[in-house]
SEKOLDO-223749 format. One line per 4 residues: their letters; for each residue x, y, z of C-alpha. Coordinates in nm, 2 decimals. Last residue first. Layout:
<kolzas>
a = X Y Z | ...
</kolzas>
This chain:
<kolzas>
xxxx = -1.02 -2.47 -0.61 | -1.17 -2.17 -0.82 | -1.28 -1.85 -0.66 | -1.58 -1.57 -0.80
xxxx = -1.67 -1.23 -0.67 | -1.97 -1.06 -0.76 | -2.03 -0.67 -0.78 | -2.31 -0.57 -0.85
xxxx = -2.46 -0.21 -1.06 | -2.50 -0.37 -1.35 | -2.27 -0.64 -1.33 | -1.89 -0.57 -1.22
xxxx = -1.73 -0.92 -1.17 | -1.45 -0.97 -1.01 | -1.19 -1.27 -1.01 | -1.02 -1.57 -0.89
xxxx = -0.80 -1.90 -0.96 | -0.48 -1.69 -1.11 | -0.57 -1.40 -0.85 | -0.78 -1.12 -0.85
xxxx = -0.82 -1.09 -1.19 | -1.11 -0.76 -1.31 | -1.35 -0.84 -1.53 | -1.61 -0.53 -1.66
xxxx = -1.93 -0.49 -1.75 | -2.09 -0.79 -1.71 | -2.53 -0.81 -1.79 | -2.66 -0.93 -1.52
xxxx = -2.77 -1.30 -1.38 | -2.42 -1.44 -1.42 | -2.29 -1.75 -1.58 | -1.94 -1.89 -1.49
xxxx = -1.78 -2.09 -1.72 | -1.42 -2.35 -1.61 | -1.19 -2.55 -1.81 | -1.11 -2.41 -2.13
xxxx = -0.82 -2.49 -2.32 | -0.49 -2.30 -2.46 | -0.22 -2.51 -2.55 | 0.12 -2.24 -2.65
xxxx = 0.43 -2.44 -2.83 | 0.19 -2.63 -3.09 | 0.25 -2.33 -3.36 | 0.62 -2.30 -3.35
xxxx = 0.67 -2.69 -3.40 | 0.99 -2.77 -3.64 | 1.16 -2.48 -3.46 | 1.10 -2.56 -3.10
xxxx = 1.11 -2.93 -3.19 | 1.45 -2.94 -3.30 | 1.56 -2.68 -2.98 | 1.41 -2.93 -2.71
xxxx = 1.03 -2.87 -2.59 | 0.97 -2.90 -2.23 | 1.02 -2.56 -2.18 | 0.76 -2.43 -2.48
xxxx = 0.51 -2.60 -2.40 | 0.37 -2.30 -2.18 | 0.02 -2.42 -2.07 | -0.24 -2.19 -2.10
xxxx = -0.56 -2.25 -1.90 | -0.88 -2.08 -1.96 | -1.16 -1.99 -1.72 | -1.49 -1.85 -1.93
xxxx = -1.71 -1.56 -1.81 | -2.08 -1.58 -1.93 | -2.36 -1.26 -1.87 | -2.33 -1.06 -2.22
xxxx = -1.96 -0.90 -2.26 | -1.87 -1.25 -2.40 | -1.59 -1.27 -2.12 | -1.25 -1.39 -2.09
xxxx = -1.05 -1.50 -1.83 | -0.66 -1.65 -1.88 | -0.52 -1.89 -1.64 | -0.13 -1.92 -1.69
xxxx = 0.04 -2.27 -1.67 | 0.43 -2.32 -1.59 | 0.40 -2.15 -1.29 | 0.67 -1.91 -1.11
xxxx = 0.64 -1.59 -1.39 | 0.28 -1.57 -1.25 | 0.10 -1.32 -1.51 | -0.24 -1.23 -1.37
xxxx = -0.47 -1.22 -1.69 | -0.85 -1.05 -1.80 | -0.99 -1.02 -2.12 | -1.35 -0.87 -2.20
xxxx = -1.52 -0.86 -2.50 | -1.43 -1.19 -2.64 | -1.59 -1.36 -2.94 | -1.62 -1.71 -2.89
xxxx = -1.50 -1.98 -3.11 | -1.18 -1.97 -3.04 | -0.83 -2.10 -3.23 | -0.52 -1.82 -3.09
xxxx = -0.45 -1.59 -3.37 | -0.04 -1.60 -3.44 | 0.21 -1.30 -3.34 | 0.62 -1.28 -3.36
xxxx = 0.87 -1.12 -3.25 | 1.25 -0.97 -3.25 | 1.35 -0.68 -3.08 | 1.71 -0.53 -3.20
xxxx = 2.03 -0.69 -3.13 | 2.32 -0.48 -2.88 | 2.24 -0.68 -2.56 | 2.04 -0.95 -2.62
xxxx = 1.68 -0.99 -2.54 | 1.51 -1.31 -2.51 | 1.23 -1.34 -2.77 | 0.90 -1.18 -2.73
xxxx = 0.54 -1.38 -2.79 | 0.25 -1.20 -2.94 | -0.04 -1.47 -2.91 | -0.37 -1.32 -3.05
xxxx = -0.73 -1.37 -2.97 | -1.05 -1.26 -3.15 | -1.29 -1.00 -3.01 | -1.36 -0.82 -3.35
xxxx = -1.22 -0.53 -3.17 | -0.89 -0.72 -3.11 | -0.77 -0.87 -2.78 | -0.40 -0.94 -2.75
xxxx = -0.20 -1.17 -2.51 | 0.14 -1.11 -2.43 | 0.46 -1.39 -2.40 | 0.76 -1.33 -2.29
xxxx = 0.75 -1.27 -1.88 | 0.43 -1.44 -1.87 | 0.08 -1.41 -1.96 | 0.12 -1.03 -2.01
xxxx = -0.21 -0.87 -2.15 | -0.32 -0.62 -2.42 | -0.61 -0.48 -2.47 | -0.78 -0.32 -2.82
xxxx = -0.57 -0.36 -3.08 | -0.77 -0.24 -3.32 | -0.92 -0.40 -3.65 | -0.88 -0.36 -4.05
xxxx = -1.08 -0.54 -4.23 | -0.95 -0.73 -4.53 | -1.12 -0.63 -4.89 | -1.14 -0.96 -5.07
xxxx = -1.08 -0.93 -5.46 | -0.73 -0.91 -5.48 | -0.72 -1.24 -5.24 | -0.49 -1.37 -5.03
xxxx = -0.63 -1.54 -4.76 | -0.68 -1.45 -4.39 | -0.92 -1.64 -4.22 | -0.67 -1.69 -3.95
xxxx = -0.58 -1.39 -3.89 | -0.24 -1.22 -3.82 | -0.19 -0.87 -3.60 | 0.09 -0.72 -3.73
xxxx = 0.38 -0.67 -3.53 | 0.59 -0.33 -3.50 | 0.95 -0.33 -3.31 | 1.13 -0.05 -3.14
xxxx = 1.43 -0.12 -2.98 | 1.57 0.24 -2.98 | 1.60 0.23 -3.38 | 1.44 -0.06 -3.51
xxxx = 1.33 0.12 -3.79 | 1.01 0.01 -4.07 | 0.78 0.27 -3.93 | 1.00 0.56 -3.86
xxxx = 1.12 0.68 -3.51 | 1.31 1.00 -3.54 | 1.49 1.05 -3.26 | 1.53 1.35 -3.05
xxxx = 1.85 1.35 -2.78 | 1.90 1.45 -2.43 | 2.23 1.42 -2.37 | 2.44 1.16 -2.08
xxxx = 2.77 1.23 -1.99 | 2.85 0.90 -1.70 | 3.15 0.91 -1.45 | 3.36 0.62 -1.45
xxxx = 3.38 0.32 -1.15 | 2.98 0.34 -1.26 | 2.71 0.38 -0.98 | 2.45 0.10 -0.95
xxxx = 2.08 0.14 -0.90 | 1.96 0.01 -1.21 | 1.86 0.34 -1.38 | 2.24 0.52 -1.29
xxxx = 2.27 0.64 -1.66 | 1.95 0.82 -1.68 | 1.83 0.93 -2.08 | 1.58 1.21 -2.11
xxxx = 1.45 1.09 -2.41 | 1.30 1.29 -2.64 | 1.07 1.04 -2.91 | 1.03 1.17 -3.27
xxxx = 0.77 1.02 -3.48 | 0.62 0.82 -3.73 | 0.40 0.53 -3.57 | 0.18 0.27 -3.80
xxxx = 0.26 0.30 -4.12 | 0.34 -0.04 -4.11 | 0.67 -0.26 -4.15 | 0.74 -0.58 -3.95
xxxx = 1.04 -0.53 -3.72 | 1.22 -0.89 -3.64 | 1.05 -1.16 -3.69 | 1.06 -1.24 -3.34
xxxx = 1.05 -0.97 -2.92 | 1.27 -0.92 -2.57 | 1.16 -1.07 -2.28 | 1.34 -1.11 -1.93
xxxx = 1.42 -0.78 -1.85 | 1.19 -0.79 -1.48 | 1.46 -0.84 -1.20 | 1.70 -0.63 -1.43
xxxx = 1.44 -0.38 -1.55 | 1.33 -0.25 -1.21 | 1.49 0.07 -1.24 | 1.59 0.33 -0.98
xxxx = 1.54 0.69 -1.05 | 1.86 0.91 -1.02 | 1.87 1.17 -0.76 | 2.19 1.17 -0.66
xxxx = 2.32 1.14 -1.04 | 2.17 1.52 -1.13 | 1.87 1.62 -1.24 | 1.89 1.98 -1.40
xxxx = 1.66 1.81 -1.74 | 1.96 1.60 -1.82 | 2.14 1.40 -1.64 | 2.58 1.50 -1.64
xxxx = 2.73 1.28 -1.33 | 2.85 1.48 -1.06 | 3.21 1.55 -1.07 | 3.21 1.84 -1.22
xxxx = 3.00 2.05 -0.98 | 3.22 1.98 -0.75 | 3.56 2.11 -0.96 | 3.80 1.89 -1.02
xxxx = 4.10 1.91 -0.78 | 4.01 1.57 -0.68 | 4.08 1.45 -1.10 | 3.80 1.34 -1.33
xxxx = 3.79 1.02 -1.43 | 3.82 0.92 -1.78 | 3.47 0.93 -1.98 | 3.24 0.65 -2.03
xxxx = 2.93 0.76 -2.30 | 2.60 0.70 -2.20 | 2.29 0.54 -2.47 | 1.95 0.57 -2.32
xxxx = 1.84 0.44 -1.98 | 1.48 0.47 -2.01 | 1.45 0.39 -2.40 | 1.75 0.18 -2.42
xxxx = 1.56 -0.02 -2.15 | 1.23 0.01 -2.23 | 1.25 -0.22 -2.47 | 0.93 -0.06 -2.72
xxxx = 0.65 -0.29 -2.87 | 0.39 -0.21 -3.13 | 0.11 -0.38 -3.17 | -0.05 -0.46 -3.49
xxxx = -0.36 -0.39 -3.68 | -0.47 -0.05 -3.58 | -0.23 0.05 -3.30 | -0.20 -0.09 -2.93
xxxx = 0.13 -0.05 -2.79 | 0.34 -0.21 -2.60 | 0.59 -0.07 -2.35 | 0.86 -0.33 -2.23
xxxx = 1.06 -0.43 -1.93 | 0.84 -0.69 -1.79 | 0.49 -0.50 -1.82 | 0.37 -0.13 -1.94
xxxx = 0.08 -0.16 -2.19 | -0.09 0.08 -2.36 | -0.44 0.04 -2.54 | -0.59 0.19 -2.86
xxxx = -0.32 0.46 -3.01 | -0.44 0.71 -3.29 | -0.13 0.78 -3.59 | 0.12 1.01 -3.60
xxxx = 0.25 0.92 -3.29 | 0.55 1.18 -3.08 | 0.74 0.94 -2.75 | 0.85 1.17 -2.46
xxxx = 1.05 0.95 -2.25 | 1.22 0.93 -1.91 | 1.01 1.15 -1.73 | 1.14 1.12 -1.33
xxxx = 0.92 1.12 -1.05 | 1.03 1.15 -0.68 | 0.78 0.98 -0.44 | 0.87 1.08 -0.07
xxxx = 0.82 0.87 0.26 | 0.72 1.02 0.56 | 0.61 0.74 0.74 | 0.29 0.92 0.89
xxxx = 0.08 1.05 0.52 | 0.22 1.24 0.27 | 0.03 1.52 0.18 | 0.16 1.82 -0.01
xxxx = 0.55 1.90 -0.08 | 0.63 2.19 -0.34 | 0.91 2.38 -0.14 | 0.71 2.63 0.06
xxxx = 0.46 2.27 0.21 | 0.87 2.12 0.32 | 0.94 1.83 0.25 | 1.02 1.52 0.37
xxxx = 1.24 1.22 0.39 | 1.26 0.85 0.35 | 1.25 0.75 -0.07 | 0.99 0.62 -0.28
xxxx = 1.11 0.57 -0.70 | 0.92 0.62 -1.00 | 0.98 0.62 -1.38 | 0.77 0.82 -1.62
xxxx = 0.70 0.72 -1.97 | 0.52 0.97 -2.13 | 0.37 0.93 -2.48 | 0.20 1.15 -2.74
xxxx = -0.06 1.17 -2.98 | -0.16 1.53 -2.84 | -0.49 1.47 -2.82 | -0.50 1.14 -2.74
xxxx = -0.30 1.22 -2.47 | -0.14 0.83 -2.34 | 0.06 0.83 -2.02 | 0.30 0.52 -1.90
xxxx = 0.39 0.44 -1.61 | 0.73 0.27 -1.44 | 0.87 0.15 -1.08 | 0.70 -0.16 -1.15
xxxx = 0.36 -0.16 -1.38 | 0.15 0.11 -1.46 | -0.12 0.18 -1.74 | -0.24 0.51 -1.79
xxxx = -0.49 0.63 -2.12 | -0.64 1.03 -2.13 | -0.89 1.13 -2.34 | -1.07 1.43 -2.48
xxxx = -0.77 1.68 -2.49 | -0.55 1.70 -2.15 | -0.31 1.95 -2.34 | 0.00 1.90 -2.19
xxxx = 0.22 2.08 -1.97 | 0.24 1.83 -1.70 | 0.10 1.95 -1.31 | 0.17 1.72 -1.05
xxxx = -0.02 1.73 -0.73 | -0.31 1.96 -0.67 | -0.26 2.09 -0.30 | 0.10 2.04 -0.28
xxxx = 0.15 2.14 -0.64 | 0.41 2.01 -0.82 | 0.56 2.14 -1.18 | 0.65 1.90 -1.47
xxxx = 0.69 2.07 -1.83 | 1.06 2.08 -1.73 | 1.22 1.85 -1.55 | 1.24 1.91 -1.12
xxxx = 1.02 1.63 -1.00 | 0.94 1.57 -0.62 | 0.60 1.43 -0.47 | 0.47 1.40 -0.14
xxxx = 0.18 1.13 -0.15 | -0.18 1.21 -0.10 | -0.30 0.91 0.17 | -0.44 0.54 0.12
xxxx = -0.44 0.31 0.46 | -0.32 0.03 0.51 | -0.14 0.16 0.79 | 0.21 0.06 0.64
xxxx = 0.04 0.38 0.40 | -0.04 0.29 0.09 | 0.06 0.63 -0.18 | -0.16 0.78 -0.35
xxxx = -0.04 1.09 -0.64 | -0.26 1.31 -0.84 | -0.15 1.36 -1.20 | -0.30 1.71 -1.35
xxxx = -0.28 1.73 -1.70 | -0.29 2.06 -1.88 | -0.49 2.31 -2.08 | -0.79 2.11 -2.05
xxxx = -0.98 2.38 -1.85 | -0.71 2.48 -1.66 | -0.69 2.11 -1.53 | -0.79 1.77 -1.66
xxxx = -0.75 1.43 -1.48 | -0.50 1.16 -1.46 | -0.49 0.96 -1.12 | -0.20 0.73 -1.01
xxxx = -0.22 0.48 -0.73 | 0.10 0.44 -0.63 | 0.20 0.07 -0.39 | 0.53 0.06 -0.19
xxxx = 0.82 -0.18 -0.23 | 1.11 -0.19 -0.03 | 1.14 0.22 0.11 | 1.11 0.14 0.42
xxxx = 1.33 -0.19 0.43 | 1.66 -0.02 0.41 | 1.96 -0.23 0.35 | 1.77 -0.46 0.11
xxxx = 1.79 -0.13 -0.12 | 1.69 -0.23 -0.48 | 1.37 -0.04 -0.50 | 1.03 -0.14 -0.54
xxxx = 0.77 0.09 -0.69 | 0.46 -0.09 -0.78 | 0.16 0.15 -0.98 | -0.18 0.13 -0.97
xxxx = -0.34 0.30 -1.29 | -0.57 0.59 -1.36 | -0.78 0.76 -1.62 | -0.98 1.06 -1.69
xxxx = -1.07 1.18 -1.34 | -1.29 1.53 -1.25 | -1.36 1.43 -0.98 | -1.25 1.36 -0.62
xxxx = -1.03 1.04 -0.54 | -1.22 0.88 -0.22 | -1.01 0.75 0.10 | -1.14 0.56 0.40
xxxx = -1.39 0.41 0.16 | -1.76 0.31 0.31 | -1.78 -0.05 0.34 | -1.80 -0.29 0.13
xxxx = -2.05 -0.60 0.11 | -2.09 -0.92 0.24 | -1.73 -0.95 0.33 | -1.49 -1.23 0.34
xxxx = -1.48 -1.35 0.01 | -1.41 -0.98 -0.07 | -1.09 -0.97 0.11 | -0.95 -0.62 0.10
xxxx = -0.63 -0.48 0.16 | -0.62 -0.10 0.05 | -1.03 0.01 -0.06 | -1.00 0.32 -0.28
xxxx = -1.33 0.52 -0.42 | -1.26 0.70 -0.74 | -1.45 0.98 -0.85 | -1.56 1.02 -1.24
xxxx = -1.94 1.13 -1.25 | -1.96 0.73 -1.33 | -1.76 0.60 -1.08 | -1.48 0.40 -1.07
xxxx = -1.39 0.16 -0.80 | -1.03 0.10 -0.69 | -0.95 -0.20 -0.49 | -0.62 -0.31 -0.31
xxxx = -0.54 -0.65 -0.28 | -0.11 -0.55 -0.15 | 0.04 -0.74 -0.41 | -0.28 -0.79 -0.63
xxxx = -0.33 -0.45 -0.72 | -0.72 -0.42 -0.88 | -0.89 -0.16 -1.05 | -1.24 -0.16 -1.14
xxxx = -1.51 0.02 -1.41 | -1.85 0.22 -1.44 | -1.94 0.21 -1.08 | -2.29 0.37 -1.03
xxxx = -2.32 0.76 -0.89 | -2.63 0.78 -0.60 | -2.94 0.93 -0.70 | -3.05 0.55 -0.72
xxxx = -2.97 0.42 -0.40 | -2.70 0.17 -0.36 | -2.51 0.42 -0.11 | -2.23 0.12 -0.07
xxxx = -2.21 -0.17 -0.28 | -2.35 -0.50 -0.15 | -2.05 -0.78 -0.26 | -2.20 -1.11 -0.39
xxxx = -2.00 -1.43 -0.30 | -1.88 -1.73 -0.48 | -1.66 -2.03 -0.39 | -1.62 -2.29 -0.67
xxx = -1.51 -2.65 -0.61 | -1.35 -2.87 -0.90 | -1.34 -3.23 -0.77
</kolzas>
């Protein structure tokens, strides 16, 4: 028997003067809630348990406006021998400063108080200056819209403006610093955020959605994705050279980063725990991206220190449409309906979100609200991304789509939403480990079963859907928010 728990959260200052909550953020390892509102604040709740409550209190921390964008953000670092600085959880703010001149990144780190403070930030690259009472200044031109989206130890910011990229790696170490030297914040354990930019990636053409997940950056382009390892990208290509001698010079025997950062101060990686996709059919061709991406390469990403020292140099490549150069790979979005035909003029549509269902696979929502399956091969070291993408059968047209990836289970529950007042509960079921190598490439198409087991009607009109777990989620309704469990 299917049992569903629901409950109704009353949001704080529901009076009408008051600003209405346009959009939500949830971080499922430590359940913390962000709520947008509409003149652009953010209110943060750390550890909350909506089935619990009858309605939220007042935030212990708010995020003043003006605010573009923002994303949570797990940093985990290899370092069992120091529990401290295990995993903590960034909430990252874009907004506009100098009238638009630049973008200002504000910094929150979760306090073992459960509690949300400024963080202390350090970055030395150029174009990247800290402020202890702003945060981190990037010169960029803010423009009309900034996109984040985080993942573990990595972020990625979108300028629509300047049809550029940022990736920017993370890592939380013990210490402190000084207010003369740049530090702001920080909270009572004293640890540090130091923030790296790994990757300047150039467009030509408009991104809609970004993705940072599993090792890769996706992006959302007009009829295709395209999808980035972020490995080469992050760690870049070093060259071994003999060891130096003792009566080297100090200074030469550090290892060579670019941007003044030196080995000491490398940025951990999480790629090795989370490297387990790469992407098939190889790299489709579309005038999709021409560009250059700088990469300021990091030899020591994974946490381990060569027997040789490392020369590493900032490089521009040109990334062109049909190259797989740095492990870039474009996919076109396939339909269904699709038939050859001179006569039939093919709309074009956006890639509008995109999802991880598991380490490999990805789901992506178009803006005709149709469905598509972009699943990654294992990557190999040395090969190029290979992928592939097929239209998942629906007969509903989805507005909103909503995932959890749980690397552990062999099903995935998907949610998607009409964008009217129904929510759907779909179950994928990976077919693809119990299928032997004949049948893998006799039956490509019957190696992902999606079904629906589970709708939920609301009285309002659904804004947003936010997971909370694989058998739970939020609902933002006009000006509710509900809260919905499966068992």
């Amino acid at each position: 028997m299917v049992v569903v728990q629901a409950s109704k959260l009353d949001l704080p200052n529901p009076s009408l003067s008051s600003p209405h909550i346009t959009s939500l953020l949830f971080e499922p390892h430590s359940l913390s809630l962000a709520l947008m509102h509409s003149e652009s604040s953010f209110s943060l709740y750390p550890s909350i348990s909506p089935f619990s409550l009858s309605s939220l209190p007042p935030p212990q921390t708010i995020v003043s406006p003006p605010s573009s964008s923002a994303t949570f953000l797990l940093v985990q670092n290899p370092n069992p021998n120091n529990p401290d600085t295990n995993s903590r959880v960034l909430f990252v703010v874009s907004g506009p400063y100098g009238g638009g001149s630049k973008v200002l990144l504000r910094f929150y780190i979760l306090q073992r108080q459960k509690l949300f403070t400024k963080a202390q930030v350090v970055c030395n690259q150029r174009d990247l200056q800290f402020d202890g009472r702003l945060g981190v200044l990037i010169d960029c031109n803010h423009g009309v819209s900034i996109r984040l989206s985080g993942s573990v130890n990595f972020f990625a910011m979108y300028s629509v403006s300047s049809s550029k990229v940022w990736v920017f790696a993370v890592k939380s170490v013990v210490g402190s610093i000084d207010d003369d030297d740049g530090g702001g914040g920080g909270g009572g354990d004293g640890v540090v955020v130091k923030l790296m930019r790994c990757a300047v990636i150039e467009c030509c053409n408009p991104l809609w959605s970004i993705s940072v997940s599993f090792g890769f950056l996706i992006l959302g382009e007009l009829n295709g994705v395209r999808v980035f390892n972020l490995r080469p990208i992050v760690k870049g290509r070093v060259r071994k050279v003999k060891p130096l001698h003792s009566n080297s010079k100090p200074e030469c025997r550090k290892s060579c980063l670019p941007n003044g950062v030196i080995g000491g101060d490398d940025v951990y990686g999480d790629l090795r725990g989370n490297m387990n996709s790469g992407g098939s059919g190889g790299c489709g061709k579309s005038d999709a991206v021409l560009g250059i991406s700088e990469i300021a390469c990091n030899g020591y990403l994974e946490g381990k220190k060569s027997p040789q020292y490392v020369s590493v140099k900032q490089r521009a490549i040109k990334l062109r449409a049909d190259s797989c150069e740095q492990g870039a790979c474009f996919v076109a979005l396939k339909r269904q309906d699709a038939e050859p035909s001179k006569s039939k003029v093919v709309m074009s549509v956006k890639a509008i979100s995109i999802q991880a269902l598991s380490a490999k696979k990805f789901i992506i929502l178009d803006s005709a609200g149709n469905l598509h399956l972009l699943r990654l091969s294992y990557p190999v070291v040395g090969s190029d991304i290979t992928c592939d993408m097929r239209q998942l059968p629906q007969v509903l047209k989805v507005q909103n789509l909503a995932i959890i990836p749980d690397t552990s289970l062999r099903t995935q529950t998907v949610w998607v939403s009409d964008g009217y007042h129904s929510v759907h509960m779909m179950v994928a079921s990976d077919m693809e480990n119990l299928a032997d190598e004949n049948d893998r490439s006799e039956n490509k198409e019957k190696l992902m079963q999606i079904s629906a087991v589970q709708a939920f009607f609301a009285s309002e009109k659904i804004q947003d859907v936010i997971p909370l777990a694989a058998n739970a989620i939020f609902l933002l309704g006009q000006g509710s928010l509900y809260a919905y469990a499966v068992s």
